[in-house]
ZAMARVEX-847294 format. One line per 2 residues: number of its first residue (from 1); for each residue x, y, z of C-alpha. Coordinates in nm, 4 decimals. Layout:
<rs>
NUM) X/Y/Z ~ ...;
</rs>
This chain:
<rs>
1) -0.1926/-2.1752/2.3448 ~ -0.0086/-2.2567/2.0481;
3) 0.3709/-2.0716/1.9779 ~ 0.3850/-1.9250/1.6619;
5) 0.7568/-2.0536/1.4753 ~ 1.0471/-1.8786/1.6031;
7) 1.2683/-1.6987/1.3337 ~ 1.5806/-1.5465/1.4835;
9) 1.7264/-1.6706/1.8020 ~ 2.0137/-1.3970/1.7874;
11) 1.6878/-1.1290/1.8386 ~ 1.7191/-1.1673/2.1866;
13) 2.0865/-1.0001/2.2334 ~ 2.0001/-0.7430/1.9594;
15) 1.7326/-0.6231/2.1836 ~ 1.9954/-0.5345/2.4713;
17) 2.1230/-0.2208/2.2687 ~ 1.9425/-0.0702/1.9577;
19) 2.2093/0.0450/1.7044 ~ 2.4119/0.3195/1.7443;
21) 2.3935/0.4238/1.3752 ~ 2.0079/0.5747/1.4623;
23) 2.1759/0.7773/1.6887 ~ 2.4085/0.9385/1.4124;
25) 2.1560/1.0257/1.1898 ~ 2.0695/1.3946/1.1602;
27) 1.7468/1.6018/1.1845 ~ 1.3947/1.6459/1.3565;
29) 1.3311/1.2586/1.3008 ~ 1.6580/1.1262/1.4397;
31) 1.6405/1.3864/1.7369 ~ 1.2680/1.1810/1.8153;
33) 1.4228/0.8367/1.7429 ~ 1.7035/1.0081/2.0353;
35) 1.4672/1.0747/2.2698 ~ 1.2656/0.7396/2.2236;
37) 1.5378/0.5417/2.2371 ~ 1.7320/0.7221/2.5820;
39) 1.3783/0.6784/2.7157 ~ 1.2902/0.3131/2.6800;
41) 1.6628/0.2568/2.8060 ~ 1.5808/0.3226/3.1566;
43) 1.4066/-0.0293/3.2227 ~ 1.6081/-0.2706/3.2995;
45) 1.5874/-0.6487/3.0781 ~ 1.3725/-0.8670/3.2623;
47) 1.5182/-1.2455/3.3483 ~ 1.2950/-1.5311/3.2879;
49) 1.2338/-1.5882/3.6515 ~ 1.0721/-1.2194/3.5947;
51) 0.9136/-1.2602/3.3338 ~ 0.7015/-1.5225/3.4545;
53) 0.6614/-1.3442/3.7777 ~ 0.5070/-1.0890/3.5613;
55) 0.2715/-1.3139/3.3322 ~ 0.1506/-1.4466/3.6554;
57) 0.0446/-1.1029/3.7993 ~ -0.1091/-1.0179/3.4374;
59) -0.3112/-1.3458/3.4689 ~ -0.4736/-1.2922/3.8294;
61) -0.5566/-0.9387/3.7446 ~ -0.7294/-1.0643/3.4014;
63) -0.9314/-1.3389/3.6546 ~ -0.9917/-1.0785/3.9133;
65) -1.1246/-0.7866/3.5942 ~ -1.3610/-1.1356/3.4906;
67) -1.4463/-1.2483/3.8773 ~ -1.5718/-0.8234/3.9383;
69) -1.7777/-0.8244/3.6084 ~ -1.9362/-1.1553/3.6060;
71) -1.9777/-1.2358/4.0089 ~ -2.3652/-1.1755/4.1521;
73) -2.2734/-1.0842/4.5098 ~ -1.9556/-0.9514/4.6117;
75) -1.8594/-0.8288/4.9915 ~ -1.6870/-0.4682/4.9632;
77) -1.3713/-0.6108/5.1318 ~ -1.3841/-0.9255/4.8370;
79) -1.4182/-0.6220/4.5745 ~ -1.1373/-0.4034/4.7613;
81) -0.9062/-0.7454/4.7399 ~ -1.0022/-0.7844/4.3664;
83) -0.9358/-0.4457/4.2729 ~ -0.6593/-0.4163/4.3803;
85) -0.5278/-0.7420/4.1841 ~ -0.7140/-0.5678/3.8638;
87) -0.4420/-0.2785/3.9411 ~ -0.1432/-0.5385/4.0032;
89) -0.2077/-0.6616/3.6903 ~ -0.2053/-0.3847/3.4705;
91) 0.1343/-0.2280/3.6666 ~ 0.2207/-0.5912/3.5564;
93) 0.1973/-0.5589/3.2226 ~ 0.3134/-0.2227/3.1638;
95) 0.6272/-0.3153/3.3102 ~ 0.6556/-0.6489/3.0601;
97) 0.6190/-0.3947/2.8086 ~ 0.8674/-0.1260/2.8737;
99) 1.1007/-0.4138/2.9602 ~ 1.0525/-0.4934/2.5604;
101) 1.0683/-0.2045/2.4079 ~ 1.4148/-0.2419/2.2934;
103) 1.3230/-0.5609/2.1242 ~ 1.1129/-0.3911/1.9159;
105) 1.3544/-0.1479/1.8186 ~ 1.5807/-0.4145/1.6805;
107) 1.3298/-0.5599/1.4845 ~ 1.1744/-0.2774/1.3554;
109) 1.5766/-0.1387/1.2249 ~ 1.5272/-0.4609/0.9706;
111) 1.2307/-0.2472/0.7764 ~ 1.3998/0.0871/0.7344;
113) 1.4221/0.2177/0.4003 ~ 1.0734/0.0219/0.2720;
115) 0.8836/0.2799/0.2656 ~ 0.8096/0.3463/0.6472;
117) 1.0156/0.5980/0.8846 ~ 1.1895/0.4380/1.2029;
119) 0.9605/0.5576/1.4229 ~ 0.6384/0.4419/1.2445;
121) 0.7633/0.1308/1.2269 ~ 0.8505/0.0863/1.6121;
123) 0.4702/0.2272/1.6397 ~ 0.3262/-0.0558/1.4547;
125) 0.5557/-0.3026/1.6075 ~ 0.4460/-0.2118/1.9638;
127) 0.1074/-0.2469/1.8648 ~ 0.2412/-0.6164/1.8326;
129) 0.3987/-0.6280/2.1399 ~ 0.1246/-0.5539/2.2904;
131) -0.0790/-0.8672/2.1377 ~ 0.2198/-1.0513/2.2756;
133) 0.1768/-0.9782/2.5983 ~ -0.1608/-1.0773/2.5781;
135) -0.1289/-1.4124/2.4281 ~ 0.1677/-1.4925/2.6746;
137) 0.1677/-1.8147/2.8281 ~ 0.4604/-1.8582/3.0724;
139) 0.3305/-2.2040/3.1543 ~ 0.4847/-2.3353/2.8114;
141) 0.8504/-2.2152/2.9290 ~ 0.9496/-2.0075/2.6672;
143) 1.1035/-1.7121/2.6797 ~ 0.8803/-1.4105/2.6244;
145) 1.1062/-1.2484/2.4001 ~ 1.1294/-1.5248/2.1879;
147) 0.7687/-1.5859/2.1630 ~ 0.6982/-1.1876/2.0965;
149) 0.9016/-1.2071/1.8040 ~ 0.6293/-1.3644/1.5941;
151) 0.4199/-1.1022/1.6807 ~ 0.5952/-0.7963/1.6240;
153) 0.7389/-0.8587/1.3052 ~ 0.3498/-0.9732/1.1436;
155) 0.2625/-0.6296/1.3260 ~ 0.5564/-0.4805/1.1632;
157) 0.4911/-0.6396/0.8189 ~ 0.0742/-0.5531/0.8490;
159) 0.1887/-0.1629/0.8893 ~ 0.3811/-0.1684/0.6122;
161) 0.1475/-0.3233/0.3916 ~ -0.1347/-0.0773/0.5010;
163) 0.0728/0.2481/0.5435 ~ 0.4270/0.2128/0.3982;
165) 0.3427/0.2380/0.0010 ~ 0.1901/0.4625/-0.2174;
167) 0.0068/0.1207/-0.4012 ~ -0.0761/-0.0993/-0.1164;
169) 0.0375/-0.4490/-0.1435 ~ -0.2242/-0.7646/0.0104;
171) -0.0402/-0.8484/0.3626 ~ 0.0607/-1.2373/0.2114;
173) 0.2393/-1.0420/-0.0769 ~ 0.4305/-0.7994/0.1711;
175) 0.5200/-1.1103/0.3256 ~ 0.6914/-1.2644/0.0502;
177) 0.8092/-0.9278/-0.0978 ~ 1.0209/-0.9063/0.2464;
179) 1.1071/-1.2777/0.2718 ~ 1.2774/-1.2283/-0.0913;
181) 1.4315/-0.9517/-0.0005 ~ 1.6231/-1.1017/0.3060;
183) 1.7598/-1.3859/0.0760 ~ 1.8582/-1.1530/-0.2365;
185) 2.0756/-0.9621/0.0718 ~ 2.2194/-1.2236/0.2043;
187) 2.2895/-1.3968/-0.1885 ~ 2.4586/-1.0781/-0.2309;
189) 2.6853/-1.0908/0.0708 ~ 2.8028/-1.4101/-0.0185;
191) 2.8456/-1.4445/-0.3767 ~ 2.9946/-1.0878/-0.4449;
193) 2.7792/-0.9637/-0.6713 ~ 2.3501/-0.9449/-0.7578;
195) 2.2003/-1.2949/-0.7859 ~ 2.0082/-1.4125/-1.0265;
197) 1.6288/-1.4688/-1.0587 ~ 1.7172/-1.8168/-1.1220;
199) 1.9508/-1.7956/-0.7957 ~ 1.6755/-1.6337/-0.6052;
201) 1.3937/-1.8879/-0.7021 ~ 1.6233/-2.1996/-0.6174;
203) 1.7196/-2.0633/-0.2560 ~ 1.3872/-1.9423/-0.2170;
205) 1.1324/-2.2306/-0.3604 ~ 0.9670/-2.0097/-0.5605;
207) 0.8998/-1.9983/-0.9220 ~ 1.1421/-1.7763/-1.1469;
209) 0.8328/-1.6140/-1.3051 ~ 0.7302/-1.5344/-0.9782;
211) 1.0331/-1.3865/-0.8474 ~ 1.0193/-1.1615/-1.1066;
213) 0.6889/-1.0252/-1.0152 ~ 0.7827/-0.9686/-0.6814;
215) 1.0775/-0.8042/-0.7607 ~ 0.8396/-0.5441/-0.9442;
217) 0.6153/-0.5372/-0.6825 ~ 0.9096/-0.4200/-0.4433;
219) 1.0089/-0.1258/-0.6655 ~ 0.8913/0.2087/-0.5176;
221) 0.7163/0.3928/-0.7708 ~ 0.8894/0.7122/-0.8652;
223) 0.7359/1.0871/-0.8118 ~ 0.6624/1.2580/-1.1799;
225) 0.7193/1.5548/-0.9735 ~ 1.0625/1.4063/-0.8637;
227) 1.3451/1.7355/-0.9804 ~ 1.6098/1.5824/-1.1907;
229) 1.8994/1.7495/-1.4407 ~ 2.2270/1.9320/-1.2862;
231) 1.9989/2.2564/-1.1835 ~ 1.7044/2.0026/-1.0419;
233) 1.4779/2.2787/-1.2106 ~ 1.2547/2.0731/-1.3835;
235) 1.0708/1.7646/-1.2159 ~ 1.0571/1.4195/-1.4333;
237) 0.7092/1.4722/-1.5988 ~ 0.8353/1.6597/-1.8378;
239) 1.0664/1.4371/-1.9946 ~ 0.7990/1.1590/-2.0338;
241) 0.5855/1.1588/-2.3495 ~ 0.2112/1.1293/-2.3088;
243) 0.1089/0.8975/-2.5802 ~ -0.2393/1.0377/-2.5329;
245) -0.1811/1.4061/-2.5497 ~ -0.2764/1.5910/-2.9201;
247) -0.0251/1.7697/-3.0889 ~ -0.1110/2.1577/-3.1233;
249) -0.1109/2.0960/-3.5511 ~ -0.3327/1.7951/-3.5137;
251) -0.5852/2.0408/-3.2648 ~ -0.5667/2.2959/-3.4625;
253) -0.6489/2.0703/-3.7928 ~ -0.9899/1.9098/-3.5593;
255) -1.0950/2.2365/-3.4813 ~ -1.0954/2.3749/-3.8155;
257) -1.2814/2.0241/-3.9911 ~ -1.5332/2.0853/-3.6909;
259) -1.6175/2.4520/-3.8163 ~ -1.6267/2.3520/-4.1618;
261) -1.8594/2.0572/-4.1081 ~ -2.0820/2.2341/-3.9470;
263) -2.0778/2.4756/-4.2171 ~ -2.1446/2.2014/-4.5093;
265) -2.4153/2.0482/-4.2683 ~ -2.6134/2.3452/-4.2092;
267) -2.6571/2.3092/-4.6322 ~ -2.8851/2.0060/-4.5368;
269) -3.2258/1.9820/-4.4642 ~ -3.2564/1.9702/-4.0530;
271) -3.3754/1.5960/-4.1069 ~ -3.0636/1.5273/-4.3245;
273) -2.8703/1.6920/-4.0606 ~ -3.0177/1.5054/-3.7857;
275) -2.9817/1.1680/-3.8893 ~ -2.5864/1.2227/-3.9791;
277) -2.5167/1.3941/-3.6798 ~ -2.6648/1.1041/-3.4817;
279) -2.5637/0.8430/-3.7403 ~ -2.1678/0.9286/-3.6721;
281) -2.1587/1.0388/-3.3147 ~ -2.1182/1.3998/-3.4071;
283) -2.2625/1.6018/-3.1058 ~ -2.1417/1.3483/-2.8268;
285) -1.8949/1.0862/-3.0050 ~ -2.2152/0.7946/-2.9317;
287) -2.2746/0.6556/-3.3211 ~ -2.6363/0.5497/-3.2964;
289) -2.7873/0.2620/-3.5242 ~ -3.0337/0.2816/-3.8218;
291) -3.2571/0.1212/-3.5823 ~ -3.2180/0.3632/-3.2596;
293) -3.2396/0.6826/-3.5112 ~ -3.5998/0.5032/-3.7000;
295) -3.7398/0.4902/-3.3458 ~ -3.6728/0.8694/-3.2897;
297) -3.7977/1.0092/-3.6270 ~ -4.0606/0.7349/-3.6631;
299) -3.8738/0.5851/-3.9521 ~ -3.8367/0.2424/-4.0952;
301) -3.4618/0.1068/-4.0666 ~ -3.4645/0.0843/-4.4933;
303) -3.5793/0.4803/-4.4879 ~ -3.2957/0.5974/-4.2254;
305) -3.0128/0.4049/-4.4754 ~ -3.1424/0.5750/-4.7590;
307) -3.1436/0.9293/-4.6419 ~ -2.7988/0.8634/-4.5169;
309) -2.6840/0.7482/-4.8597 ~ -2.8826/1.0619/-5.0228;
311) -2.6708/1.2728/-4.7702 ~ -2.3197/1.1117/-4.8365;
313) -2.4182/1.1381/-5.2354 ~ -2.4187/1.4989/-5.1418;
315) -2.1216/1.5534/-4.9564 ~ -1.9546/1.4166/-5.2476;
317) -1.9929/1.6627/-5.4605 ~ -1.9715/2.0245/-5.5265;
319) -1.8567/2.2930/-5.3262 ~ -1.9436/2.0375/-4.9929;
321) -1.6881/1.8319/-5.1041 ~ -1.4497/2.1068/-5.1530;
323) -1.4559/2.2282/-4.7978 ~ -1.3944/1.8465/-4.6685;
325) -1.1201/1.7109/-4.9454 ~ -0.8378/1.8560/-4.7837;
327) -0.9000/1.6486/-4.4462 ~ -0.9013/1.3448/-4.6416;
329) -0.5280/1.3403/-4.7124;
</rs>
């Protein structure tokens, strides 16, 4: 089985005791992250003698589950034996995962404040723990919670990516969204102050122009229904112009050329009406083409043009032109 690459060696003593700032914090959440956390505390760490004591239980009950399903003839004291081993197992592996609970926990504090609560976070990177146990092979000699550290943070990061933004993000990006975030923190702590793009790209390896997307893609979009001002009485929407909206003057003005064209083109003959209506979009904003309006009238292309000129020669004049002059300006 091949080890995924080990990040963080200090992971291992972080998992011992999950930080007592959680258990500050204030509210229905924090009383669940209380509870969770007093709970999971009552299993004791697991040495590496144990733990592959463990893996090796997990393993014979997995064989036994396979030798049950795939084996023709079985004598009821051979099934008894295997059952029971099928049982082992799974006590087995429960206890490998309670035992690593509070690993998860410490990993899972690294995400807070991206989007996900605590506890959703510890959710997903069970879920990963899980897959850890799984994939476990104690016959490499590593120690499980170094190998389940792979696994729990790409179960971590997955969650996030899926759940923990209002635009979801491809997993890959998520991944370097994070990565760059972890280096613009630790840039900060030891220069003093914000680094640069150009600081961030050479400790990084990636491009400038790409650090600068990603540093976009990490912004949280903000709520238009977010309150702001001293009273928070009025949410941000309405301080943002809509480039698209129509001033009242400008819908009054369209309303009023509307009702006056259809005034000066009820003076037409209904062909003459016809043909401009459908030769400027005027009943459904589509303009249609000498062509398309000859095929619907039975027209030539030539005879279409030159009732539309006739028309405009009209409109030009008169009292028709009257009514329509003072939208011209």
């Amino acid at each position: 089985m091949t080890v995924p690459r080990i990040f963080d060696r200090e992971v291992e003593a972080n998992a011992a005791t999950p930080g007592e700032h959680d258990l500050d914090a204030q509210g229905p959440a924090a009383d669940l992250v209380r509870v969770y956390l007093n709970g999971i505390g009552k299993t004791a760490l697991l040495t590496a003698d144990e733990e592959v004591d463990l893996a090796k239980r997990i393993e014979a009950g997995i064989f036994a589950q396979h030798m049950m399903e795939t084996a023709k003839r079985l004598s009821p004291t051979r099934r008894s034996e295997l059952g029971e081993l099928v049982r082992d197992g799974r006590r087995a592996k429960d206890h490998l995962l309670k035992a690593n609970l509070r690993l998860v926990v410490s990993l899972a504090k690294r995400y807070t404040g991206r989007g996900m609560p605590l506890l959703d976070l510890i959710q997903e990177g069970n879920l990963g723990l899980i897959r850890a146990v799984e994939k476990f092979d104690y016959t490499k000699g590593f120690k499980f919670s170094t190998y389940a550290t792979w696994w729990i943070r790409q179960a971590i990061t997955r969650g996030m990516a899926d759940q923990g933004r209002t635009i979801r993000l491809p997993v890959h990006l998520v991944e370097q969204v994070n990565k760059l975030a972890r280096i613009k923190r630790d840039l900060h702590q030891s220069l003093g102050r914000e680094a640069t793009n150009e600081e961030l790209a050479k400790e990084s390896g990636i491009a400038p122009e790409k650090v600068a997307d990603l540093l976009d893609h990490a912004r949280d979009p903000v709520s238009l229904d977010m309150p702001v001002g001293t009273e928070e009485d009025a949410p941000l929407g309405d301080f943002i112009e809509d480039s698209d909206a129509t001033d009242a003057e400008s819908a009054v003005i369209s309303g009023l050329l509307q009702d006056d064209l259809r005034r000066v083109l009820a003076t037409l003959e209904p062909r003459e009406q016809a043909v401009i209506r459908l030769r400027y979009g005027l009943e459904d904003g589509q303009p249609r083409t000498l062509d398309q309006i000859g095929k619907r009238f039975g027209l030539s292309r030539e005879r279409v043009r030159q009732i539309e000129r006739e028309v405009m020669g009209k409109l030009r004049q008169g009292e028709r032109a009257a009514k329509l002059r003072a939208y011209a300006s």
